[in-house]
Backbone of each chain as ProteinMPNN parsed JSONL, in Angstrom:
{"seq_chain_A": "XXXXXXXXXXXXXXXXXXXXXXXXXXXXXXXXXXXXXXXXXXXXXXXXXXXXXXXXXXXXXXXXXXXXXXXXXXXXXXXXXXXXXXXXXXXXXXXXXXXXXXX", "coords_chain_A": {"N_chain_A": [[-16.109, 17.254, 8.986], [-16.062, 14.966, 7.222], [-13.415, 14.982, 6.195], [-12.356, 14.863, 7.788], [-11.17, 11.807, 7.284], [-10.016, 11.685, 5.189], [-7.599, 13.244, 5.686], [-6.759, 11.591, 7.959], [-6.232, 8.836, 6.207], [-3.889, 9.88, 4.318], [-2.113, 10.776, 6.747], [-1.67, 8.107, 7.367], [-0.63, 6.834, 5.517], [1.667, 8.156, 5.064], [3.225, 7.552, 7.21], [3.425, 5.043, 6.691], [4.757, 5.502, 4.833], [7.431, 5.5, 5.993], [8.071, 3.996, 7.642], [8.644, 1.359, 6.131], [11.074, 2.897, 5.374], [12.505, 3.353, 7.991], [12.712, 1.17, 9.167], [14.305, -2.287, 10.534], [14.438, -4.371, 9.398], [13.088, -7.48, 6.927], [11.003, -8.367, 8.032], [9.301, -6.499, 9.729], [9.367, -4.504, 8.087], [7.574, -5.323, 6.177], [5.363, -5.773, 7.98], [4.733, -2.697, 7.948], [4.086, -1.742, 5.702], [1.793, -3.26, 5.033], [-0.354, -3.538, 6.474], [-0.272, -0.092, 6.852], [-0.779, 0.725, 4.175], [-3.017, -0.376, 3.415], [-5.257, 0.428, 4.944], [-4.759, 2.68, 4.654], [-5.493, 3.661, 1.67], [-7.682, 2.484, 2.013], [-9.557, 4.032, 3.239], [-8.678, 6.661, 2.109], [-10.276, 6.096, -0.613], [-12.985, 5.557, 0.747], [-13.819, 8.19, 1.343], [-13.769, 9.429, -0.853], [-15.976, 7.992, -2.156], [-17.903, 8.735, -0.33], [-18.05, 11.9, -1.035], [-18.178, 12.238, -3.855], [-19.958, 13.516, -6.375], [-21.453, 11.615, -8.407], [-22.767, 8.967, -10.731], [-24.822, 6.008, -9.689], [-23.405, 3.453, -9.901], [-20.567, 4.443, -10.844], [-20.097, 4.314, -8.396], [-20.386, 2.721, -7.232], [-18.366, 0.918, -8.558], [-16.421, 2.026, -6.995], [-16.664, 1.125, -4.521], [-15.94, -1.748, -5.2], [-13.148, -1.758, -5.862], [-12.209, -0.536, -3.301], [-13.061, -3.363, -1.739], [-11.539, -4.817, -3.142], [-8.972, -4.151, -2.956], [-8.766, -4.471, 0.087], [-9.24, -7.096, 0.321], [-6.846, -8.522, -1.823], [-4.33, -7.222, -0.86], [-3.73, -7.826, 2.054], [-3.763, -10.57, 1.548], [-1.281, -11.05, -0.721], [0.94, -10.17, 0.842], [0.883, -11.863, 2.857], [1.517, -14.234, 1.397], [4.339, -13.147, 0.581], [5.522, -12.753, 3.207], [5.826, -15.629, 3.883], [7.393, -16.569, 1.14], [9.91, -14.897, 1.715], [10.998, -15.653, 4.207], [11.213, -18.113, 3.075], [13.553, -18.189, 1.314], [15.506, -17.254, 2.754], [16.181, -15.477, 4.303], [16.63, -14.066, 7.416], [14.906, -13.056, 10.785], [15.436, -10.378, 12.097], [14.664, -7.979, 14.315], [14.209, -9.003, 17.861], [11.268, -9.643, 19.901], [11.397, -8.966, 23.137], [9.222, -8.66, 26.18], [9.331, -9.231, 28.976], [11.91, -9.348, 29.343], [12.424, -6.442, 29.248], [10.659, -5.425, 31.037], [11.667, -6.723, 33.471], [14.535, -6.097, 34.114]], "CA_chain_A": [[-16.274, 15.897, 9.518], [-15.672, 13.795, 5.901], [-12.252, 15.865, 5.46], [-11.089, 14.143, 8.527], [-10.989, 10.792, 6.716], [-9.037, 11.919, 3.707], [-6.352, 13.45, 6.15], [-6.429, 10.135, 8.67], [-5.027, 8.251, 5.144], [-3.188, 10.626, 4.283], [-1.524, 10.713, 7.45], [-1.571, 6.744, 7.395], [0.219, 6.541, 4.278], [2.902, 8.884, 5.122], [3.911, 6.727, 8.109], [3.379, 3.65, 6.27], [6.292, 4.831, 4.024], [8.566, 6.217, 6.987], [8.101, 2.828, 8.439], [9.505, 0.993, 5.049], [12.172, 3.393, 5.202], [13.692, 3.281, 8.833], [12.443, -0.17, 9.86], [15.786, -2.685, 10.432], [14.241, -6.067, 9.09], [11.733, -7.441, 5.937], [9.258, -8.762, 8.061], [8.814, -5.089, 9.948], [8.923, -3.377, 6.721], [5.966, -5.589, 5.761], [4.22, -5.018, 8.479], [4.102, -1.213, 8.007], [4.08, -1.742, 4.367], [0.487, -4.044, 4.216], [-1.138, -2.263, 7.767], [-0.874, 1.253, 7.09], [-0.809, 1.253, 3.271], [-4.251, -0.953, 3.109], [-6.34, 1.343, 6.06], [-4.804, 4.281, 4.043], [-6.001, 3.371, 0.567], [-9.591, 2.173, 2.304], [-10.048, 5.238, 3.85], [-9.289, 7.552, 1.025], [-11.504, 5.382, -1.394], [-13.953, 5.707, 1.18], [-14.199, 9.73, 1.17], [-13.825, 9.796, -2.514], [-17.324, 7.671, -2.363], [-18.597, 9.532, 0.209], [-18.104, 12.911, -1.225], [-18.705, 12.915, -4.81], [-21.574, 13.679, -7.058], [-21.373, 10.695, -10.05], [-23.671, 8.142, -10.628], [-24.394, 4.7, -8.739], [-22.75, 2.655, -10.885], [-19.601, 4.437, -10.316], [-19.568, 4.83, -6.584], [-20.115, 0.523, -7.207], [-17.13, 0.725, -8.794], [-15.099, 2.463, -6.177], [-16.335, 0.468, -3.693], [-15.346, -2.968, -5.498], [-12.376, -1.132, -5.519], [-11.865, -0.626, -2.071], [-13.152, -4.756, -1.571], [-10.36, -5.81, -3.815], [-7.739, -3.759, -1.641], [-8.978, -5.264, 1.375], [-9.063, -8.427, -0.154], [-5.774, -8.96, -2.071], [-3.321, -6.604, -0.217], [-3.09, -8.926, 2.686], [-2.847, -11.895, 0.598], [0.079, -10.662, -1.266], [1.692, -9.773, 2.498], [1.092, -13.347, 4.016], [2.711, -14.755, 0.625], [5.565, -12.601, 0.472], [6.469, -13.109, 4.65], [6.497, -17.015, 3.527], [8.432, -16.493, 0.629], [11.335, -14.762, 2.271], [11.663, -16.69, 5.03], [12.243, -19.841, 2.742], [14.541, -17.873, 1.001], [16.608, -17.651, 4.112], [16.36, -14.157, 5.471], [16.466, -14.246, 9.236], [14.204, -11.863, 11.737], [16.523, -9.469, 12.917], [14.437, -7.665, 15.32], [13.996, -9.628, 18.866], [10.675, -8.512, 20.611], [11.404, -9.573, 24.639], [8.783, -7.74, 26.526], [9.514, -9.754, 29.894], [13.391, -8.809, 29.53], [12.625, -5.194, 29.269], [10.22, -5.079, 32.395], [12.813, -7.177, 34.551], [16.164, -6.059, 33.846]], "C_chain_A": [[-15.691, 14.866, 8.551], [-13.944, 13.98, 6.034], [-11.599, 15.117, 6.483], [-10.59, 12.633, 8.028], [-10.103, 10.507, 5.746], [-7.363, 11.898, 4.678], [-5.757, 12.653, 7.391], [-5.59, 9.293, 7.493], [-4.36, 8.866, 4.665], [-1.643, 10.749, 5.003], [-0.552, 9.08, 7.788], [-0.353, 6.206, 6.678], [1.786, 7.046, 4.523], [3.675, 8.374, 6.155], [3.83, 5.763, 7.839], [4.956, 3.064, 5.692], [7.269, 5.413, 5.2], [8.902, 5.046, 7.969], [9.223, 1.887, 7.301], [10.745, 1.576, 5.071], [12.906, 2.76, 6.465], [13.309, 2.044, 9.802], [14.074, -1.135, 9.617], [15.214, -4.045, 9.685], [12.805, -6.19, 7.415], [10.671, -7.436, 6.506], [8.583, -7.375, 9.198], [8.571, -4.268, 9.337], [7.739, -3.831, 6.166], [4.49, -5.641, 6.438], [3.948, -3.659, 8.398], [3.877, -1.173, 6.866], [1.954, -2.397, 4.312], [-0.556, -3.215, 5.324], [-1.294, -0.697, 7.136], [-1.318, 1.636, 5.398], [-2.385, 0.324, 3.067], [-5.094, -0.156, 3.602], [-5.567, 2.176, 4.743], [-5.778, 4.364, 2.934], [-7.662, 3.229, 0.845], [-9.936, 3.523, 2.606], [-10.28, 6.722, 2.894], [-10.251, 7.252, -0.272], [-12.764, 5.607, -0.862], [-14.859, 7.114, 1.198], [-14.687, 9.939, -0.046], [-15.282, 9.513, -2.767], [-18.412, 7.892, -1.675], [-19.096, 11.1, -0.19], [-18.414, 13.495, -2.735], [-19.984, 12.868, -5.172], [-20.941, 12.656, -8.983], [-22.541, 9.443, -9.26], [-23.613, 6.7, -10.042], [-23.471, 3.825, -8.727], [-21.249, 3.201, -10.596], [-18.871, 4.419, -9.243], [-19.655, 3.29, -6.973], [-18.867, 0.456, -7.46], [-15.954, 0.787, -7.976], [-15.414, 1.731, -5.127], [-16.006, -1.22, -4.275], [-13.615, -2.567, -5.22], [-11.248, -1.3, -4.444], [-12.0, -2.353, -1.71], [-11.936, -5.445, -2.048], [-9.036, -5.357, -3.436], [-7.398, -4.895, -0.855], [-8.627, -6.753, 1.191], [-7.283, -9.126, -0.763], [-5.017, -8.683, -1.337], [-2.715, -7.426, 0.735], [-3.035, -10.26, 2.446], [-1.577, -12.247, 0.084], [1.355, -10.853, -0.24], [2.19, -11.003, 2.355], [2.281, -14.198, 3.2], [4.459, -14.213, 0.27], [6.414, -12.917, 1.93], [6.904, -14.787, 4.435], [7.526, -17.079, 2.851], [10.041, -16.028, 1.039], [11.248, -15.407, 3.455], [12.327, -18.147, 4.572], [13.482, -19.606, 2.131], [15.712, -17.324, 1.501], [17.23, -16.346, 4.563], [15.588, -14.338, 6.955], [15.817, -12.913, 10.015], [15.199, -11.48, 11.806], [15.783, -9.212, 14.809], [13.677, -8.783, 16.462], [12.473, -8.683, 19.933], [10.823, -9.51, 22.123], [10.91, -8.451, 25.683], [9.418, -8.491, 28.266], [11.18, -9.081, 30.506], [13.221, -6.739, 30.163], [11.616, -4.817, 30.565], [10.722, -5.493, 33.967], [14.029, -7.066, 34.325], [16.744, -7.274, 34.983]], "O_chain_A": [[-14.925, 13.994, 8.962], [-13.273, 12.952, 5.944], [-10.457, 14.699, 6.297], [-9.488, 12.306, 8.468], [-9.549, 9.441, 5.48], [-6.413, 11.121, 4.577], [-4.63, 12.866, 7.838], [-4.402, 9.049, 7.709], [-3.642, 7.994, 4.176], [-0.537, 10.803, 4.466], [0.592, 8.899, 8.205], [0.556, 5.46, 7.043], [2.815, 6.439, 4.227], [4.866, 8.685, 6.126], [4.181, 5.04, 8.771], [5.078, 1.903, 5.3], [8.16, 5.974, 4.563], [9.753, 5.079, 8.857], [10.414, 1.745, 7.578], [11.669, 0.815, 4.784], [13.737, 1.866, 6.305], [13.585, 2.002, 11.001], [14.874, -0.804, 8.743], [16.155, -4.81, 9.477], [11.991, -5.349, 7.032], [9.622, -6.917, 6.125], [7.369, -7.367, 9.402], [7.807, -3.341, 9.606], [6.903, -3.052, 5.707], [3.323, -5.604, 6.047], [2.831, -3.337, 8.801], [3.147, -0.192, 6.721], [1.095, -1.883, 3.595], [-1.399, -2.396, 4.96], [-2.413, -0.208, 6.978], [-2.043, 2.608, 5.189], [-2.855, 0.79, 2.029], [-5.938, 0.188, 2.775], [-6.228, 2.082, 3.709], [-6.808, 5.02, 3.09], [-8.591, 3.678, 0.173], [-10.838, 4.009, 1.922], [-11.227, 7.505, 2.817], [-10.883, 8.148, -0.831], [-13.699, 5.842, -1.629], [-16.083, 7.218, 1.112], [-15.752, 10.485, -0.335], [-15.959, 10.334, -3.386], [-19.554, 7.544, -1.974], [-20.187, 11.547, 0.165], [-18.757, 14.65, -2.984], [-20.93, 12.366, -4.564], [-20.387, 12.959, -10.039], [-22.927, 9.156, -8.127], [-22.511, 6.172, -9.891], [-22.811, 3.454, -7.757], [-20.564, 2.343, -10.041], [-17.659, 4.47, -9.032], [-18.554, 2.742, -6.924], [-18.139, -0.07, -6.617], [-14.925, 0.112, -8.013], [-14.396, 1.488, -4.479], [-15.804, -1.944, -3.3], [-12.979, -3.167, -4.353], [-10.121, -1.794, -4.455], [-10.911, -2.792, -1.343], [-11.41, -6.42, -1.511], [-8.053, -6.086, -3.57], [-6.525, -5.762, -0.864], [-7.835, -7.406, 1.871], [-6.69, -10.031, -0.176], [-4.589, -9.671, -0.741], [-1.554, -7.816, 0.613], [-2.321, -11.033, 3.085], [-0.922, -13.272, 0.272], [2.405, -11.467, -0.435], [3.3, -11.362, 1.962], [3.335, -14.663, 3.634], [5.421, -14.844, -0.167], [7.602, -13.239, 1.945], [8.024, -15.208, 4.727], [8.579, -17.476, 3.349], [11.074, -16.633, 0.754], [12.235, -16.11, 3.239], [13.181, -18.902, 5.035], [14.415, -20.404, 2.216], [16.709, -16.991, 0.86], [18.351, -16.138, 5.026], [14.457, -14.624, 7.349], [16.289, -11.801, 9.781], [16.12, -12.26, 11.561], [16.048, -9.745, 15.886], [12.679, -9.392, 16.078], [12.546, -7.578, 20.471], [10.383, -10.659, 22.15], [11.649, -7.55, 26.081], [10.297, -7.705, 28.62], [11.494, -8.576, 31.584], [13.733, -6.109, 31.088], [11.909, -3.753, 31.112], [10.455, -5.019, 35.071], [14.691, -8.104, 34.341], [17.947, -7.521, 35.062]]}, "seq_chain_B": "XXXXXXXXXXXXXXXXXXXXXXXXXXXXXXXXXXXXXXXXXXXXXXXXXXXXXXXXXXXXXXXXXXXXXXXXXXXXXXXXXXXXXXXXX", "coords_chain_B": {"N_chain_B": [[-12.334, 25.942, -4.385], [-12.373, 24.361, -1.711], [-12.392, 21.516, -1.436], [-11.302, 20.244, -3.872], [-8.775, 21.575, -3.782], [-8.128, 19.932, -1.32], [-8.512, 17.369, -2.582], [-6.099, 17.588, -4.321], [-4.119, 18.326, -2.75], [-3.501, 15.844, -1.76], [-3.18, 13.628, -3.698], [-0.515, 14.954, -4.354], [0.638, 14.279, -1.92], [0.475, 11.576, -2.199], [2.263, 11.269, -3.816], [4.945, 12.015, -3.523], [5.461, 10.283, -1.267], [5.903, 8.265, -2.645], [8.176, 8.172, -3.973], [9.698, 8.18, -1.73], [9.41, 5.766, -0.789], [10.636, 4.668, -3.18], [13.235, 4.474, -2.371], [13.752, 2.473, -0.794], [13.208, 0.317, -3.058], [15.434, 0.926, -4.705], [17.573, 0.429, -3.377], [17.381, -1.462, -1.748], [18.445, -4.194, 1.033], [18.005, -6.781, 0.338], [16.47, -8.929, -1.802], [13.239, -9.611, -1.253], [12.905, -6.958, 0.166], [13.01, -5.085, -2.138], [10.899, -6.013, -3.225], [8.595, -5.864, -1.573], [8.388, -3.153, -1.76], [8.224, -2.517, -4.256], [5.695, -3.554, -4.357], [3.691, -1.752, -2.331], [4.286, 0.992, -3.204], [2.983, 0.543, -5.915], [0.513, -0.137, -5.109], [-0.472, 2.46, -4.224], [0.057, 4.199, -6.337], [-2.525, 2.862, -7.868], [-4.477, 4.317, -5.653], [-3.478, 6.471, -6.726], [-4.575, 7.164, -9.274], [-7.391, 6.489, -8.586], [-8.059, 8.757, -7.246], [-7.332, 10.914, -9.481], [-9.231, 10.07, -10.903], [-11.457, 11.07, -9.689], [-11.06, 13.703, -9.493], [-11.061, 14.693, -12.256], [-13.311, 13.615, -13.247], [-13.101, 11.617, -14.728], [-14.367, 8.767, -15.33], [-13.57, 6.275, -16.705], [-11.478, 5.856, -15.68], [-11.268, 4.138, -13.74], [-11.51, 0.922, -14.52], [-9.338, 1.006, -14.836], [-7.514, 1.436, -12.812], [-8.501, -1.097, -11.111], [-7.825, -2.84, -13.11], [-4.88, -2.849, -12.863], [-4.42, -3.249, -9.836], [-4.84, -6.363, -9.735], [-3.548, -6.873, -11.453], [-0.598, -6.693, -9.933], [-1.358, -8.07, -8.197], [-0.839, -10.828, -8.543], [1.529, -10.401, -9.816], [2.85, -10.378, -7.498], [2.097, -12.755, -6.141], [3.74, -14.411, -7.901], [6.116, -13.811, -7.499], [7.032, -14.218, -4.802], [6.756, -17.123, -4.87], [8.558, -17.809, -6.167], [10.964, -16.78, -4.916], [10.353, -18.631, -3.408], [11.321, -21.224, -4.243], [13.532, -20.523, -4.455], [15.387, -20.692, -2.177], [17.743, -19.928, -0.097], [19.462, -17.311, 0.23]], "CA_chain_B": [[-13.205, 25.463, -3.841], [-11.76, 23.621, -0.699], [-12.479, 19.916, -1.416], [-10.608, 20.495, -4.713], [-8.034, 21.614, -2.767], [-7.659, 18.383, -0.201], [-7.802, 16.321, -3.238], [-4.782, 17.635, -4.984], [-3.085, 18.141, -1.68], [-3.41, 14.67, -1.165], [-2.501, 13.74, -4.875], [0.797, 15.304, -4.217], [1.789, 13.894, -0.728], [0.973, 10.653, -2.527], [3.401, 11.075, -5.243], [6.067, 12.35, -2.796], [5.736, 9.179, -0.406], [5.92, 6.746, -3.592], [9.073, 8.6, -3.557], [10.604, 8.149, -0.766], [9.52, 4.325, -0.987], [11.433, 4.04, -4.378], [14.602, 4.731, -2.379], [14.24, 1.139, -0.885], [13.633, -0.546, -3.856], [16.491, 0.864, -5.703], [19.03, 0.27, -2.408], [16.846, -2.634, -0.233], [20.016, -5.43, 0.97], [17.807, -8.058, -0.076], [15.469, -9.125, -2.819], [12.185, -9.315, -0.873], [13.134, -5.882, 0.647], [12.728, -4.805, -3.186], [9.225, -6.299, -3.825], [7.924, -4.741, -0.536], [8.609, -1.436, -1.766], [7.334, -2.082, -5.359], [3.739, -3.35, -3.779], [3.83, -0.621, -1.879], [4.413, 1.771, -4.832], [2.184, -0.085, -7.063], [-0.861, 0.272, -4.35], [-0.093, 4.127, -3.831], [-0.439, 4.311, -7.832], [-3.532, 2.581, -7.564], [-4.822, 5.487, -5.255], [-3.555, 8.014, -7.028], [-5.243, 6.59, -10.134], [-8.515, 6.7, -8.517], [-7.698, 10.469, -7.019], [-7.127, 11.641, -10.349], [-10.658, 10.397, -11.742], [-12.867, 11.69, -9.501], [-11.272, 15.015, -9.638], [-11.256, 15.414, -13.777], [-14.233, 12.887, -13.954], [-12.838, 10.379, -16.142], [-14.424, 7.51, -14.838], [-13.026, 4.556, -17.164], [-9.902, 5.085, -14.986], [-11.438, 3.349, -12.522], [-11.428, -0.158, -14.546], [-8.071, 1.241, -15.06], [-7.097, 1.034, -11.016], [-8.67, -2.344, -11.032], [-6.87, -4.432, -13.562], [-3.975, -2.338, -11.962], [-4.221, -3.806, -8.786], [-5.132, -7.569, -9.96], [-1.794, -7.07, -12.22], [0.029, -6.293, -8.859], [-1.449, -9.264, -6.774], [-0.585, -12.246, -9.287], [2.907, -10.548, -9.94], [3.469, -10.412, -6.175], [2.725, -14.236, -5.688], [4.592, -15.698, -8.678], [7.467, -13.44, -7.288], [7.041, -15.277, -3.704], [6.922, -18.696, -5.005], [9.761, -17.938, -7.033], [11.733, -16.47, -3.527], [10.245, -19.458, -2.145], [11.93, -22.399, -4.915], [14.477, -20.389, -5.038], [15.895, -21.164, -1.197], [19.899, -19.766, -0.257], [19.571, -16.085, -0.123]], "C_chain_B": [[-12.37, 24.616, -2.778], [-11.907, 22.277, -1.062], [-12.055, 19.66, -2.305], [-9.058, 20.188, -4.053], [-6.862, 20.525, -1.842], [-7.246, 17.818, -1.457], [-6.701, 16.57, -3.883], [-3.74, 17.499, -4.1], [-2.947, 16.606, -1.688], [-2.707, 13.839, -2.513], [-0.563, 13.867, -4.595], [1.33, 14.669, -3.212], [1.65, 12.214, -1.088], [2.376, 10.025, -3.19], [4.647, 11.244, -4.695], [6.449, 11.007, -1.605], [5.738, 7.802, -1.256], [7.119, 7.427, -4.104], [10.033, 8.209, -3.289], [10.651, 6.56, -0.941], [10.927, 3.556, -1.705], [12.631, 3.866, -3.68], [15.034, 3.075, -1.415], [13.992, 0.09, -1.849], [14.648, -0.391, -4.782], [17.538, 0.076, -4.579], [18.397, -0.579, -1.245], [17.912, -3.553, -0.209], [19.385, -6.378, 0.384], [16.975, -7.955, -1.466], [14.052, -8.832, -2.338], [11.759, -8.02, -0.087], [12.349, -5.056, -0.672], [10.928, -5.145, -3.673], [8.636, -5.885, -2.649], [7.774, -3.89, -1.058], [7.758, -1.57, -3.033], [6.179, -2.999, -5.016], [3.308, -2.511, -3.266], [3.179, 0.715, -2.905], [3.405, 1.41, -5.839], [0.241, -0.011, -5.951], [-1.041, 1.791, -4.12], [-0.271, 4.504, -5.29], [-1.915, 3.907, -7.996], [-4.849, 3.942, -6.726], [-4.794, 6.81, -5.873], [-4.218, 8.377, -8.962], [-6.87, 7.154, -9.887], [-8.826, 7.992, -7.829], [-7.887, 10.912, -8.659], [-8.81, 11.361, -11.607], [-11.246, 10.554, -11.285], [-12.349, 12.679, -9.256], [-11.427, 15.641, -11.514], [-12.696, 14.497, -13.808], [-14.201, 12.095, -14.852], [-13.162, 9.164, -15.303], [-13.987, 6.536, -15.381], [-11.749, 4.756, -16.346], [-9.835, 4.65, -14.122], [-11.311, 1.822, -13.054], [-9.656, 0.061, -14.445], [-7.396, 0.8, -13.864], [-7.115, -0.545, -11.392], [-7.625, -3.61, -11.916], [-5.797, -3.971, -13.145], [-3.238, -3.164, -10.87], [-4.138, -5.766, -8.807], [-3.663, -8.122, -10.539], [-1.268, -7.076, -10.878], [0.054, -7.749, -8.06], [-0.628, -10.451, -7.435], [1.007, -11.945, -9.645], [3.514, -10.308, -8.483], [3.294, -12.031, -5.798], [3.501, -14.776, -6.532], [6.141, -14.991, -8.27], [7.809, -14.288, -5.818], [7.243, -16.386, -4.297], [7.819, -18.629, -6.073], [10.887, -17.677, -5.846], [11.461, -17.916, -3.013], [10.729, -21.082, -2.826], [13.088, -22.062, -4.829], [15.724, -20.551, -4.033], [17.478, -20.296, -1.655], [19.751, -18.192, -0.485], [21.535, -16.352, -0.793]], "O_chain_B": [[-11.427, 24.091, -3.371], [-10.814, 21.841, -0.7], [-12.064, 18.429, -2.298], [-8.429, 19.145, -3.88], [-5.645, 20.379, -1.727], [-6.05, 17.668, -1.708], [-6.109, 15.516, -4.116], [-2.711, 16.858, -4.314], [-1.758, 16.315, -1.562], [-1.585, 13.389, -2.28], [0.309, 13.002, -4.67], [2.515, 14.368, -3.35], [2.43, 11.452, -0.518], [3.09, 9.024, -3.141], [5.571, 10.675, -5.277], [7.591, 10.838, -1.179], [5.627, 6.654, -0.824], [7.07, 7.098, -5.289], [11.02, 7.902, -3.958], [11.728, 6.022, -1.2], [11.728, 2.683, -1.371], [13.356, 3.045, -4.243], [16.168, 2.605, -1.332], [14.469, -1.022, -1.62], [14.888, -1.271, -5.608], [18.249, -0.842, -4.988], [18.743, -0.481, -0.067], [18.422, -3.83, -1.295], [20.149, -7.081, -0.277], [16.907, -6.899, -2.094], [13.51, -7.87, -2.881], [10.6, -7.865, 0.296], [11.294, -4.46, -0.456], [10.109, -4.493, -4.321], [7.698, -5.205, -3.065], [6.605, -3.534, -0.906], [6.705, -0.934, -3.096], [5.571, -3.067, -6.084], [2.189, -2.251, -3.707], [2.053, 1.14, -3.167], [3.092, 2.296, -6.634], [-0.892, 0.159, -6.402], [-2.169, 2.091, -3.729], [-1.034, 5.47, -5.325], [-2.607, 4.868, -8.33], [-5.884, 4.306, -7.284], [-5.519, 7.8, -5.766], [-4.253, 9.429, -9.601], [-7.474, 7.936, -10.622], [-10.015, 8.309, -7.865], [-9.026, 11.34, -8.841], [-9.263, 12.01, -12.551], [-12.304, 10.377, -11.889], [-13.114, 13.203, -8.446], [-11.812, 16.756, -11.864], [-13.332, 14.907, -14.779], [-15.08, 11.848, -15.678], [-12.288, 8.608, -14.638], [-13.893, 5.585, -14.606], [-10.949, 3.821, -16.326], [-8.802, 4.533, -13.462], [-10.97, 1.108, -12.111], [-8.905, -0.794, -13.974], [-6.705, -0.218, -13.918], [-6.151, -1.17, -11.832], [-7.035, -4.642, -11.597], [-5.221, -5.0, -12.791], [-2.088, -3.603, -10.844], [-3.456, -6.376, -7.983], [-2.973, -9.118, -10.318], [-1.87, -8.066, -10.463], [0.987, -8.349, -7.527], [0.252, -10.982, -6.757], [1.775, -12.897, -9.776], [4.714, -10.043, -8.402], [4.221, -12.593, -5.215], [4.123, -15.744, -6.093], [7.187, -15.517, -8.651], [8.834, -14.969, -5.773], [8.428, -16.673, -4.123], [7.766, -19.519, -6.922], [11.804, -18.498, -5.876], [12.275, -18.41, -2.233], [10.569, -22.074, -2.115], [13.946, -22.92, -5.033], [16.867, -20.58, -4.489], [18.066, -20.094, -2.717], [19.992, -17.868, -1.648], [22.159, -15.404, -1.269]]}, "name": "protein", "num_of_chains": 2, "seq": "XXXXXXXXXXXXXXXXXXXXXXXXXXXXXXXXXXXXXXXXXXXXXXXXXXXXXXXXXXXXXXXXXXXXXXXXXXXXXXXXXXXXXXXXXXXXXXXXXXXXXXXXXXXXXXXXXXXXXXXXXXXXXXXXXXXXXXXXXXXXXXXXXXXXXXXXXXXXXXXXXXXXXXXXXXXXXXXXXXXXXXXXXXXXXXXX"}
């Protein structure tokens, strides 16, 4: 039951970076970049403090841990999608869902 | 012991997908292409940080993660608001 949690981030992670890789634009690479690599990281933090045997005090630790993931990771994001846009990289990808259900 | 096991497996497919990452921050077209990849990379270290002390039991490498990650956040905004004075790709 726990073991599935490890290999959900696991899994997370490994399409987080396959997204970074064959994504065409920054601000798609940062969405798979801050989405799957934040859930991944929570999730295996979360097992880790589900499953061992150490004392309170350190499972506190791992979950501050995990809080300060959650917490900065998409901070970092939001400031980095501002930053390049002022620095004058253009979307690439066009999403037109209307186009593609009415040719 | 199996839960041994997972965690090294998992250990390893970290280290192999901080990897593959690196290969857009050596060859991303842009600049902010490049700091994607090393936050990325630098959160996936972070993990594999706190993997590696609860399987030997070295717990101080958990403050270790932490100022880790704090390093990471503050050099990811002064790199934005340096992208973001710095206008004109």
């Amino acid at each position: 039951m726990l073991e599935g949690l490890i290999l959900f981030g696991e899994a997370v992670m490994l399409f987080g970076a396959l997204g970074i890789l064959r994504f065409p634009d920054v601000y798609t690479r940062l969405h798979a970049a801050s989405k799957c690599d934040t859930g991944g990281a929570m999730s295996i933090i979360l097992y880790l403090v589900l499953t061992m045997d150490a004392p309170g005090i350190v499972k506190a630790k791992f979950l501050v841990l995990a809080f300060l993931i959650a917490m900065i990771n998409p901070m970092v994001s939001h400031a980095l999608a501002r930053g390049a846009y002022r620095y004058g990289v253009k979307p690439e990808a066009v999403v037109d869902m209307y186009a593609w259900d009415n040719p | 012991m199996a839960q041994e096991g997972l965690l090294v497996s998992a250990f390893y497919l970290l280290v192999f997908t901080a990897l593959l990452v690196s290969y857009r921050v050596l060859r991303g077209p842009t600049l902010p292409d490049r700091v994607v990849g090393l936050n990325t990379i630098t959160t996936k270290v972070v993990v594999i940080i706190a993997l590696v002390a609860a399987m030997r039991g070295e717990y101080y490498l958990i403050d270790l993660a932490i100022v880790l990650l704090m390093v990471n956040s503050v050099g990811g905004l002064i790199l934005a608001k340096y992208m973001e004075r710095a206008g004109g790709a």
